[in-house]
DOLORO-251956 format. One record per residue: x, y, z of N, C-alpha, C in turn; residue number from 1. Coordinates in Angstrom, 1 decimal, padded with zeros to 4 digits. Atoms other than C-alpha are relative to their C-alpha. Example, Ala and Ser with C-alpha at 12.3 -4.5 7.8 and 13.67 -1.06 7.14 Angstrom:
BEGIN
+--------+--------+--------+--------+--------+--------+--------+--------+--------+-----+
|    n.u |    n.v |    n.w |   ca.u |   ca.v |   ca.w |    c.u |    c.v |    c.w |   k |
+--------+--------+--------+--------+--------+--------+--------+--------+--------+-----+
|  000.9 | -001.2 |  000.0 |  012.3 | -004.5 |  007.8 |  000.9 |  001.2 |  000.0 |   1 |
| -000.9 | -001.1 |  000.0 |  013.7 | -001.1 |  007.1 | -000.8 |  001.1 |  000.8 |   2 |
+--------+--------+--------+--------+--------+--------+--------+--------+--------+-----+
This chain:
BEGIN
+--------+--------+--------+--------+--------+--------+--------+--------+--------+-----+
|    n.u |    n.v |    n.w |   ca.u |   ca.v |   ca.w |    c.u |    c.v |    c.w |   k |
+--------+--------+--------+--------+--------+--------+--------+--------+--------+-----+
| -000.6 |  001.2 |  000.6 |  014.2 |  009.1 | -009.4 | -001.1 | -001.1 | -000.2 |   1 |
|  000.9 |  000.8 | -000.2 |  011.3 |  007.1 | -008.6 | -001.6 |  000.4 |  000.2 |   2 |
|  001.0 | -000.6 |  000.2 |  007.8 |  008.1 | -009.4 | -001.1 | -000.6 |  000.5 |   3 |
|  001.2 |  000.9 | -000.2 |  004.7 |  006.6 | -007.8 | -001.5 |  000.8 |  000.3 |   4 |
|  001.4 |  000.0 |  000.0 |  001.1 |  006.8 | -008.4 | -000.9 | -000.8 |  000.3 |   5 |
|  000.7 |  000.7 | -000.8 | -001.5 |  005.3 | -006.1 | -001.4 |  000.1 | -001.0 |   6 |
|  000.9 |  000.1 | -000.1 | -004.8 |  004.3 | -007.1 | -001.1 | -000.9 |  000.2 |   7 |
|  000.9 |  000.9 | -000.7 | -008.2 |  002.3 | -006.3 | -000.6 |  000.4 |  001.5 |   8 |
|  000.6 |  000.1 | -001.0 | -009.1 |  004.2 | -003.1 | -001.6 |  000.4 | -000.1 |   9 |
|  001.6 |  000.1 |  000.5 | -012.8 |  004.8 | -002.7 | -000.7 | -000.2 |  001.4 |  10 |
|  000.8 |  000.8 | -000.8 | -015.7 |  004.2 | -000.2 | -000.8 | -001.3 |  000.1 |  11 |
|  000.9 |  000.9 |  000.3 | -016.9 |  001.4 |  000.8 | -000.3 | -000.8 |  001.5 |  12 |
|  000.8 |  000.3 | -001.4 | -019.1 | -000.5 |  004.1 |  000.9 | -001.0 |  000.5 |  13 |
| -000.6 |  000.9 | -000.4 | -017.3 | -002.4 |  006.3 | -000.1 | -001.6 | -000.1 |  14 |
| -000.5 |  002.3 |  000.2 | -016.5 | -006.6 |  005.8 |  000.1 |  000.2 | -001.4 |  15 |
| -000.5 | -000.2 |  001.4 | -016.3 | -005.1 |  001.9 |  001.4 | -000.1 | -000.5 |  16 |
| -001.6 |  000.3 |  000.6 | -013.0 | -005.3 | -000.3 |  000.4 |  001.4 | -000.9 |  17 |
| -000.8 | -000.7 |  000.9 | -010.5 | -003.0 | -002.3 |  001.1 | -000.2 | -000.2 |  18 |
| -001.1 |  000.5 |  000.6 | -007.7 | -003.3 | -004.3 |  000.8 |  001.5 | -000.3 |  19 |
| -000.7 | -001.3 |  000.5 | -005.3 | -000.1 | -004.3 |  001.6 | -000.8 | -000.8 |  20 |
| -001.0 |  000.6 |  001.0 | -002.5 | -000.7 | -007.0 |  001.0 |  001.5 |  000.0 |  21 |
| -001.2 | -000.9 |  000.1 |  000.9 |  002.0 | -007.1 |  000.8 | -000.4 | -001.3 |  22 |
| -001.0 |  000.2 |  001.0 |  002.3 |  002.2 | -010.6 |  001.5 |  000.8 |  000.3 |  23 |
| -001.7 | -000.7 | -000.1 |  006.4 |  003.1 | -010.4 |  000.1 |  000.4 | -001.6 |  24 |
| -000.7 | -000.2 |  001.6 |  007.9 |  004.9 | -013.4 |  001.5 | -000.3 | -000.3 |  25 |
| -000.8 |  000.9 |  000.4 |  010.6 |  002.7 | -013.3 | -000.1 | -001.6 |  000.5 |  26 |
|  000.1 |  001.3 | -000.4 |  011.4 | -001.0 | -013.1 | -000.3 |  000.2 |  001.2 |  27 |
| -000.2 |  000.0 | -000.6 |  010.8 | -001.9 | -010.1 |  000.6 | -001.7 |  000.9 |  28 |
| -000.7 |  000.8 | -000.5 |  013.2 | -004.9 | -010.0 |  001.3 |  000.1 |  001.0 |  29 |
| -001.1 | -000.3 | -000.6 |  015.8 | -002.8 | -009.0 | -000.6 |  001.0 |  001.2 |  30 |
|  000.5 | -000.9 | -001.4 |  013.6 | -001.2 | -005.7 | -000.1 | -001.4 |  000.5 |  31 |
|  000.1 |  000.6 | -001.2 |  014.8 | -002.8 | -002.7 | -001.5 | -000.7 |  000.6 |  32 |
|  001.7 |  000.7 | -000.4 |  011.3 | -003.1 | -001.5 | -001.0 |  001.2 | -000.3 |  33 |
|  001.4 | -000.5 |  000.3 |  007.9 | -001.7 | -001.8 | -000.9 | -000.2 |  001.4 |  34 |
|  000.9 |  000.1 | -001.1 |  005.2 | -001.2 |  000.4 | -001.3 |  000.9 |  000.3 |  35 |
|  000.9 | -000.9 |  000.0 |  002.3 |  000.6 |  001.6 |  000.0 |  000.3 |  001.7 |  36 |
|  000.0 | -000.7 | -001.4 |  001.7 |  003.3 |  004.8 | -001.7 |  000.6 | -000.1 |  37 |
|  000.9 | -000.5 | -000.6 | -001.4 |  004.6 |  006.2 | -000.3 |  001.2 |  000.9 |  38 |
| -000.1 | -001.3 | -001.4 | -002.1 |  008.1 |  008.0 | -001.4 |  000.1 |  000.4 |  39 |
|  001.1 | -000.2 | -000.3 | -005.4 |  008.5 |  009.6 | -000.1 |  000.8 |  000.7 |  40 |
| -000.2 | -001.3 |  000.0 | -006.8 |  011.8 |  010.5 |  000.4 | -000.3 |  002.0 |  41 |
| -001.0 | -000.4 | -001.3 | -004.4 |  013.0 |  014.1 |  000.5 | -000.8 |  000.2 |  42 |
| -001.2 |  001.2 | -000.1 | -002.8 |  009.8 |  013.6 |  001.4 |  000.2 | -000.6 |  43 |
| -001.3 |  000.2 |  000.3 |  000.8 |  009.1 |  012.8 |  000.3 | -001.0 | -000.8 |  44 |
|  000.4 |  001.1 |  001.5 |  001.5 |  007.2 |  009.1 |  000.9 | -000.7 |  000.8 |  45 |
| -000.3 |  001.4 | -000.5 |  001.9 |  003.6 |  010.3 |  000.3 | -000.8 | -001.4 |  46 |
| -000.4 |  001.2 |  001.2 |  003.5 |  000.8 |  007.9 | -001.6 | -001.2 |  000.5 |  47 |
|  001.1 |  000.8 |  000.2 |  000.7 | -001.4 |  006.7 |  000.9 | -002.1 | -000.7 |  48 |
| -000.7 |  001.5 |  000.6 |  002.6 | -004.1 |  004.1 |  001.2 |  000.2 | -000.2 |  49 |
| -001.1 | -000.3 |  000.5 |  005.8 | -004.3 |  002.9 |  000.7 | -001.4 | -000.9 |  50 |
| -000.5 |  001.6 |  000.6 |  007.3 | -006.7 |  000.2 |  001.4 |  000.0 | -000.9 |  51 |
| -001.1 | -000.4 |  000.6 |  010.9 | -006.9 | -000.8 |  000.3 | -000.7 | -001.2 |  52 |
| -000.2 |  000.5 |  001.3 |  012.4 | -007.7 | -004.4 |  000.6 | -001.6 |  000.0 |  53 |
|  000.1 |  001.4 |  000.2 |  012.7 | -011.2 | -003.3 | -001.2 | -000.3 |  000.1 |  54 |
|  001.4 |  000.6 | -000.3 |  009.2 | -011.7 | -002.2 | -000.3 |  000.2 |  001.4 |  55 |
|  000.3 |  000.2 | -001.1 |  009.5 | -011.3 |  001.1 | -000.8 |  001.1 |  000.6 |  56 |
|  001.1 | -000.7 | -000.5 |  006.2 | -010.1 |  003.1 |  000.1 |  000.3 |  001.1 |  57 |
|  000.5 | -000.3 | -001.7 |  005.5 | -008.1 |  006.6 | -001.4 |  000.7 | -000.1 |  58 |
|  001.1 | -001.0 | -000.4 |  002.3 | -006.6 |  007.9 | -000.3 |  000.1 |  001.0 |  59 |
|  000.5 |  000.4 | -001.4 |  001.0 | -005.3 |  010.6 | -001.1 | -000.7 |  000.3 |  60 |
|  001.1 |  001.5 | -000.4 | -000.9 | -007.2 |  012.9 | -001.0 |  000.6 |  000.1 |  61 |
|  001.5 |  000.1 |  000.1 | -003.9 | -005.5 |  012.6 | -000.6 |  000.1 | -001.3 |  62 |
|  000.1 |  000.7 |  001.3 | -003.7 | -006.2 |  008.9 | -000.1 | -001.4 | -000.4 |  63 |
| -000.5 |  001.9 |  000.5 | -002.8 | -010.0 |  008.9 | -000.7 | -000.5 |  000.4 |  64 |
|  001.0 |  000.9 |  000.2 | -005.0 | -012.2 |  007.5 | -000.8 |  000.5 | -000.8 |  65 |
|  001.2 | -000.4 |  000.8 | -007.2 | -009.6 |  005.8 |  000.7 |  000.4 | -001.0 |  66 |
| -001.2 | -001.0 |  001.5 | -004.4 | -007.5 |  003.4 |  001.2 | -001.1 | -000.8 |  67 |
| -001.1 |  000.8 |  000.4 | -002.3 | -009.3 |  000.9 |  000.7 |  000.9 | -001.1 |  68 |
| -000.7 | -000.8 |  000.8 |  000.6 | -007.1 | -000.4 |  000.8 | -000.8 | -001.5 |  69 |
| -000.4 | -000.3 |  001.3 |  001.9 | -007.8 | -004.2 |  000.8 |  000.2 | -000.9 |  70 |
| -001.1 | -000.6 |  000.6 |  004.6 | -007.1 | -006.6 | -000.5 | -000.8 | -001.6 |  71 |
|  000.4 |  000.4 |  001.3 |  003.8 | -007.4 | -010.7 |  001.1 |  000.8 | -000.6 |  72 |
| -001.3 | -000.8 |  001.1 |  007.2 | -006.7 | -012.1 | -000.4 |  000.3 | -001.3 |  73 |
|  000.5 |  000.1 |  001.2 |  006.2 | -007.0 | -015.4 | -000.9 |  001.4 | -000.7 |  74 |
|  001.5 | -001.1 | -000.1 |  003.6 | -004.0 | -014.7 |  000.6 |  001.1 |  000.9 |  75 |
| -000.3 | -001.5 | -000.9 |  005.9 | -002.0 | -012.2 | -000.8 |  000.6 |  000.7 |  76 |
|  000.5 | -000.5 | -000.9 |  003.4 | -002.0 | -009.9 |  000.0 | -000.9 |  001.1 |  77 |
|  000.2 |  000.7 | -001.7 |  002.7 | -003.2 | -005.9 | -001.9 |  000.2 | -000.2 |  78 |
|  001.6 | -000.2 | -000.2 | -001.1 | -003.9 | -005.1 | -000.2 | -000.3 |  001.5 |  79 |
|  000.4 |  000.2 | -001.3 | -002.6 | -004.3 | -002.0 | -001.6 | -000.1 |  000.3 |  80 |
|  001.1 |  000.2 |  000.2 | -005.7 | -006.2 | -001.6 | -000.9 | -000.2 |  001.8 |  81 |
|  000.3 | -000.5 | -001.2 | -007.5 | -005.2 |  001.5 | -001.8 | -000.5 | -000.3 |  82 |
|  001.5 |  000.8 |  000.2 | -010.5 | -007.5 |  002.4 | -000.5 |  000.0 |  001.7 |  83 |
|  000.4 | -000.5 | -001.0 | -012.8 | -007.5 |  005.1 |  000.4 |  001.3 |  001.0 |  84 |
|  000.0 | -001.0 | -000.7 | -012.3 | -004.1 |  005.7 | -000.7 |  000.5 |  001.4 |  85 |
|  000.6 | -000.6 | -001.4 | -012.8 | -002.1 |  009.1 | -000.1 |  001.9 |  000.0 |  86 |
| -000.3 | -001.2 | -000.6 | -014.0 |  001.2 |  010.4 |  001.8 |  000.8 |  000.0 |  87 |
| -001.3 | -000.5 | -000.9 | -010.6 |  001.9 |  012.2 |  001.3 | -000.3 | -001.6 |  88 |
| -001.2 |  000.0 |  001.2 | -008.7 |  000.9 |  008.3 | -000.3 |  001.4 | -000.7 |  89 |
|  000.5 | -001.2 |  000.5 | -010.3 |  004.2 |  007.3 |  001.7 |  001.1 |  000.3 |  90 |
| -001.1 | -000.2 | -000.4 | -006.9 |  006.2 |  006.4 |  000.4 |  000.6 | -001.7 |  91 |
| -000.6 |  000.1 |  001.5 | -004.9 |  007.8 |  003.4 |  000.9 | -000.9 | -000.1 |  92 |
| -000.8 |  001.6 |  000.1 | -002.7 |  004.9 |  002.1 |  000.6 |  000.4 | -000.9 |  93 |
| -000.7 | -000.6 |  000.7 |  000.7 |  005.8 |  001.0 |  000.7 | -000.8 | -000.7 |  94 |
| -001.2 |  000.5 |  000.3 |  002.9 |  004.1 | -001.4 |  001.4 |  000.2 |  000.3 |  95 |
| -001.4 | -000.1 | -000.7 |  006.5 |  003.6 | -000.6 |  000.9 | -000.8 | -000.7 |  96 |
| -000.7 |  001.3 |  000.9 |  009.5 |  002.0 | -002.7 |  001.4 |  000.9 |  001.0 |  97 |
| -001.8 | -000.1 | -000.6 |  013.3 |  002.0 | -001.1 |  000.9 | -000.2 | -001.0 |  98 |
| -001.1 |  000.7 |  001.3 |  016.2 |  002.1 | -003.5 |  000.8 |  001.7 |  000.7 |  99 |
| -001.4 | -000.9 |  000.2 |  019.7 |  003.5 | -003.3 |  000.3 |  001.0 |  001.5 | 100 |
|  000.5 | -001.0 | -001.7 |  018.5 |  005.0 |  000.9 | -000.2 |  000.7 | -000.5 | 101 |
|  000.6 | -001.3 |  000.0 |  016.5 |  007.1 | -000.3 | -001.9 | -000.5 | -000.4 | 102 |
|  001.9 |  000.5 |  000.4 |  012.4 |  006.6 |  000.0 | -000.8 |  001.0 | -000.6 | 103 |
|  000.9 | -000.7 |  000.7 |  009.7 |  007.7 | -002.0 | -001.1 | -000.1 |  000.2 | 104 |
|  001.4 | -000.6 | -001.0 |  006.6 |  008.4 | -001.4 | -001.3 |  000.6 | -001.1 | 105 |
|  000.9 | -000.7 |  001.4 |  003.2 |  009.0 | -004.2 | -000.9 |  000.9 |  001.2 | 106 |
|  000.7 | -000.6 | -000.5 |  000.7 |  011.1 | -003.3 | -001.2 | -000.2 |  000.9 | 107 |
|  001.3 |  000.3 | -001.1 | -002.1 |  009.0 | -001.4 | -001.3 |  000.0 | -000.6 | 108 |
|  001.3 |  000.0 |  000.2 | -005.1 |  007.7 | -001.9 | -000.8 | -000.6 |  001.2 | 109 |
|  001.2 | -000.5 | -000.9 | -008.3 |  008.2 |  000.3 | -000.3 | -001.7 |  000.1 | 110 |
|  000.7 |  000.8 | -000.5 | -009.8 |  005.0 |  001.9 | -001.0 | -000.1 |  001.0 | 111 |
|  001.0 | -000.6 | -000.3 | -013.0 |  005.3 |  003.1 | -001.2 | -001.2 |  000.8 | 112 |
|  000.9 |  001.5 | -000.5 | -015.1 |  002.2 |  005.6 | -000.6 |  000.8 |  000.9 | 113 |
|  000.7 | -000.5 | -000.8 | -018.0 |  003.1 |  006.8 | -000.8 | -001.3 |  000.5 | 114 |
|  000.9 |  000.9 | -000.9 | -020.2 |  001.1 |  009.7 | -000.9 | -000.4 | -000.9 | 115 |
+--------+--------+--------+--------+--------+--------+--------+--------+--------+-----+
């Protein structure tokens, strides 16, 4: 029902920046919320941002302050701009939209912070 394609991950040195963007192939006025997850290798995928179709933002706290999650109705996509990157954000970074109880989920893109 809900199609999502991640991209913008990439390498890059730590205190650097990136901007991963998740196009939907539908509106996404009518998704409850949006967001982004993280798995890092033998880790367990963690919620990173999350922004609901009012506006309303969460992150975790070892994001807040550096990641600012997004919504560009207009463009049907969520962004997520991740600054001063760290070692330990090194992780595949999942998109996520909620509608109708049922989550979706794109394929992942690679994020890559090296020392």
């Amino acid at each position: 029902q809900v199609q999502l394609v991640e991209s913008g991950g990439g390498l890059v040195q730590a205190g650097g920046s990136l901007r991963l963007s998740c196009a939907a192939s539908r509106s996404i006025f009518s998704i409850y919320a949006m967001g982004w997850y993280r798995q890092a290798p033998g880790k367990q995928r963690e919620l990173v941002a999350t922004i609901s179709d009012s506006g309303i933002t969460h992150y975790a706290d070892s994001v807040k302050g550096r990641f600012t999650v997004s919504r560009d109705n207009a463009k049907n996509t969520v962004n997520l701009q991740m600054n001063s990157l760290k070692p330990e954000d090194t992780a595949v970074y999942y998109c996520n939209a909620y509608r109708a109880n049922i989550d979706y989920w794109g394929q992942g893109t690679q994020v890559t912070v090296s020392s």
